[in-house]
N, C-alpha and C positions, 0 to 999 in steps of 0.2 A: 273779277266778276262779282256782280252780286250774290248774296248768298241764297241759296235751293229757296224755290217756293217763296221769295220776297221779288216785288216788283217795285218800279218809280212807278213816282206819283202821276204819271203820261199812261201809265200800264191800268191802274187801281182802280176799281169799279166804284168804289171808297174813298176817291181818292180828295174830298172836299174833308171829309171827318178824319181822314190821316195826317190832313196838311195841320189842322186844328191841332189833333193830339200832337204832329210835332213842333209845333209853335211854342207851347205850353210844356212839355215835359221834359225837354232840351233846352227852353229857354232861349229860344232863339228869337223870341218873338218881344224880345225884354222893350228896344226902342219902339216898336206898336204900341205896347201896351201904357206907356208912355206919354204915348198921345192921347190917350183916353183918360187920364188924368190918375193912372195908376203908379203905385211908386215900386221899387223894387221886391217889395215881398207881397204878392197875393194868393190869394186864393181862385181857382176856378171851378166851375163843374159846365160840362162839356153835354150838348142835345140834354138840357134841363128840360121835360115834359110841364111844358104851363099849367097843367092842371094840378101840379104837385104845390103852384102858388095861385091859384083860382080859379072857382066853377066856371067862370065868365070866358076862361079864354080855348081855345085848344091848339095843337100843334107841337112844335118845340122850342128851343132857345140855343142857337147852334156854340156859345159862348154867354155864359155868365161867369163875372167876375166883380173882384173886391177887393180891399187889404186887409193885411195880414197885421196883427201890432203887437206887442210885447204884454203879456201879463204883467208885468213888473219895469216899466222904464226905466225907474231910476237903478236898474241891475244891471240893464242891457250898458247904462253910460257909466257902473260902477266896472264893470267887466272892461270895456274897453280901454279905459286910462288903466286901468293893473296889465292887461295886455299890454300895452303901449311902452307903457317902462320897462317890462320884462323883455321885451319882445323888439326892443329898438322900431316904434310905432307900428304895430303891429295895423294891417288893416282892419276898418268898421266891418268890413264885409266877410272876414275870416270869423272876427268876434260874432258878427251876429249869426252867421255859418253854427257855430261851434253852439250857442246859447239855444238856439232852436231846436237842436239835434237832441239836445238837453231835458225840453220837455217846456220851453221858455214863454212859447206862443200862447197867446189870449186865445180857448176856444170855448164854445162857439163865438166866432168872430162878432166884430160891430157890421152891422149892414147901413151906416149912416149911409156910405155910397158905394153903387154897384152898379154896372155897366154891364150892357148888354151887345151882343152882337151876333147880328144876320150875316150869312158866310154864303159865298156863291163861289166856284169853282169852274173857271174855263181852262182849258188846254191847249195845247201848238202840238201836233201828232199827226204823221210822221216829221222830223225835222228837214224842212227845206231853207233851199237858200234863200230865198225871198219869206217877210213871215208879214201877213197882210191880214184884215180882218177879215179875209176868207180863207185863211191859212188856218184860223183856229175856231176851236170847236166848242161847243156847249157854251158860247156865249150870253144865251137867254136874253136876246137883245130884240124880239121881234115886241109888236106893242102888245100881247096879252103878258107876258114873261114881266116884262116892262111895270105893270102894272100889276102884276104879282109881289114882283120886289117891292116897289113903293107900300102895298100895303102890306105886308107883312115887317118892315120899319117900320109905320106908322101904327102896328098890333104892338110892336115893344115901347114903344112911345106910351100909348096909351096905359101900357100893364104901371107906369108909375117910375122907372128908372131914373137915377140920376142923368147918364148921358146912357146915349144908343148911337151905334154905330154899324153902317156897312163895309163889310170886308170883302174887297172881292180878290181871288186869291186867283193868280195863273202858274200851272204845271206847264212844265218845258223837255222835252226830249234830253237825252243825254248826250255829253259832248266832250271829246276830249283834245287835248294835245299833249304837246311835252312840257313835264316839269309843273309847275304853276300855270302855265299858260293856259293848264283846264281849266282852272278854277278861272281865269279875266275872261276865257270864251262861253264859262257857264253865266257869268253875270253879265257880260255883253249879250246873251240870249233871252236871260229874264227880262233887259231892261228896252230887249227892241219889240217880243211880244207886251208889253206892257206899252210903250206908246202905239201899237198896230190895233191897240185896242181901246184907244184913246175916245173915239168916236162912239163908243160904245158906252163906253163910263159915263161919258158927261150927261148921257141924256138918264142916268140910272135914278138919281131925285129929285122933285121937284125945288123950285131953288128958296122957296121958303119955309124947308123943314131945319129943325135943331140938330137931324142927326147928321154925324160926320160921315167922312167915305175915305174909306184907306185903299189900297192898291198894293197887293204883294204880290211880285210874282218871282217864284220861284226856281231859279236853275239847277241841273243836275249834271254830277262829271260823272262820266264811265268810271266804270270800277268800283263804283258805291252809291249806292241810296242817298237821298237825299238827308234824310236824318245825320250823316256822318261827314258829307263830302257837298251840300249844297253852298249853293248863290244865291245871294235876297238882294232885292231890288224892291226898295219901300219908295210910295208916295202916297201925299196926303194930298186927294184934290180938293176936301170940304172940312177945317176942322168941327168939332164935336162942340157944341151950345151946351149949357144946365135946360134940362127940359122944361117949357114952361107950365106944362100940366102939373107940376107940381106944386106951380103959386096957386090951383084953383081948388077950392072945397072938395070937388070929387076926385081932382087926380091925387090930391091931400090922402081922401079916404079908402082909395085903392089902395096907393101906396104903402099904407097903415096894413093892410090885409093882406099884400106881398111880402111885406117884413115876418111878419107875424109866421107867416106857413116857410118861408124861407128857413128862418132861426132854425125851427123845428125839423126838418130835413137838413141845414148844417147841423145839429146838436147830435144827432145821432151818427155823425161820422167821428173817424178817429180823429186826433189831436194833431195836427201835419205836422214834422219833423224836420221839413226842409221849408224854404225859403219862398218857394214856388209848391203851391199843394193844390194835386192837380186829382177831381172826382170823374165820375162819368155818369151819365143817367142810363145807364146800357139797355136798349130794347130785347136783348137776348134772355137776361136774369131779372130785368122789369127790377132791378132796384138803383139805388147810386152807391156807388161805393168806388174804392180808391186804389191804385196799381195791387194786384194784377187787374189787368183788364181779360175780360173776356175774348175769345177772338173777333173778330172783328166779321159780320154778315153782308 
């Protein structure tokens, strides 16, 4: 059973900002991130408050993200080939594992480019045999919902990002069988509420915007949390464009004022140590900062 006082992401009142946190701190979310043209080491900070990067905007940023780079490159490829001989080819990924841990990371990082993402969170609850778009819940699929999401993409758009994207994430019931066969019936579950919900997505952006549109949804086996024991079922129905506000004077000069107040909010965090450096803008303690997290409201 799961443990006291922890529920699935089908249970969680929370459960759009827990799918997030465990996307990101588990690293489960490595091939997403991926597609937004991020490489294997970055950085995130998690409901970034926009007014912490301009007067002009307000609300949140349910994902902001970057990469991560080497203070020192030519250490990180001096360190791997001594690994490699020692070590009968040691992996790039243990070396750079081992280097970061070290103290190896450029901080505060380069903000050349950072991606943004709007996160929606529907659910399949209770689990029935049949799972339909009237099977699941908090869809936000009527037209004012509709048109809530489109402009709030088009508010990250406008703040100046490289690329912006929608995620919309689906929670799944818990499910089990014998052996393995929970885990093929948790991911046979995420990937039937994710087409039942097909009809929903497509109509989510207009079809002449830059930002992309990802699709995860998420299954869970008995006996454990999703953090531990989940099934991911990704697609990608729109990839992710270079926004073109930034070829014009003023997305130019926003941009320039994002950067600016962004640096200054990374600069004041600590140095990450891992590979994946994961902050939170927490509404509880009203600042940002980096595991322990506060508990979660």
């Amino acid at each position: 059973m799961p443990p006291e006082n922890s529920r699935y992401l089908v249970e969680d009142r929370v459960r759009e900002h827990r799918a997030m946190r465990m996307l990101v701190e588990d690293e489960l979310g490595e091939r997403l991130f991926a597609r937004l043209g991020l490489n294997e080491a970055c950085w995130f900070v998690l409901r970034m408050q926009m007014r912490r990067l301009s007067a002009s905007f307000e609300g949140d940023i349910d994902l902001l993200a970057g990469k991560l780079e080497w203070a020192q490159p030519e250490e990180f490829q001096a360190r791997w080939e001594e690994d490699s001989r020692k070590h009968n080819r040691r992996s790039a990924e243990l070396t750079a594992r081992t280097l970061a841990y070290e103290g190896g990371i450029k901080w505060p990082p380069s903000t050349d480019y950072v991606v943004a993402v709007e996160a929606k969170c529907a659910y399949q609850y209770p689990c029935t045999a049949v799972v339909s778009p009237e099977t699941l819940k908090s869809t936000k699929s009527s037209p004012q919902n509709t048109k809530r999401i489109r402009q709030g993409v088009e508010r990250l758009s406008k703040m100046g990002f490289n690329r912006v994207a929608l995620l919309d994430l689906i929670a799944n019931p818990p499910v089990g069988g014998p052996g393995s066969e929970s885990w093929f019936n948790a991911s046979t579950a995420a990937g039937l509420s994710s087409e039942a919900m097909d009809s929903v997505l497509r109509e989510r952006l207009p079809s002449e915007t830059s930002a992309g549109h990802l699709v995860l949804s998420i299954g869970a086996v008995e006996s454990g949390l999703e953090e531990h024991r989940g099934a991911l079922s990704l697609r990608m129905l729109r990839g992710t464009l270079d926004n073109p506000r930034l070829n014009t004077p003023e997305g130019l000069a926003r941009r320039k004022e994002i950067e600016s107040n962004l640096l200054k909010v990374l600069a004041y965090l600590p140095q990450p140590k891992y590979l994946f450096a994961v902050f939170d803008d927490c509404p509880k303690c009203g600042s940002v900062h980096p595991p322990p997290f506060c508990d979660m409201c």
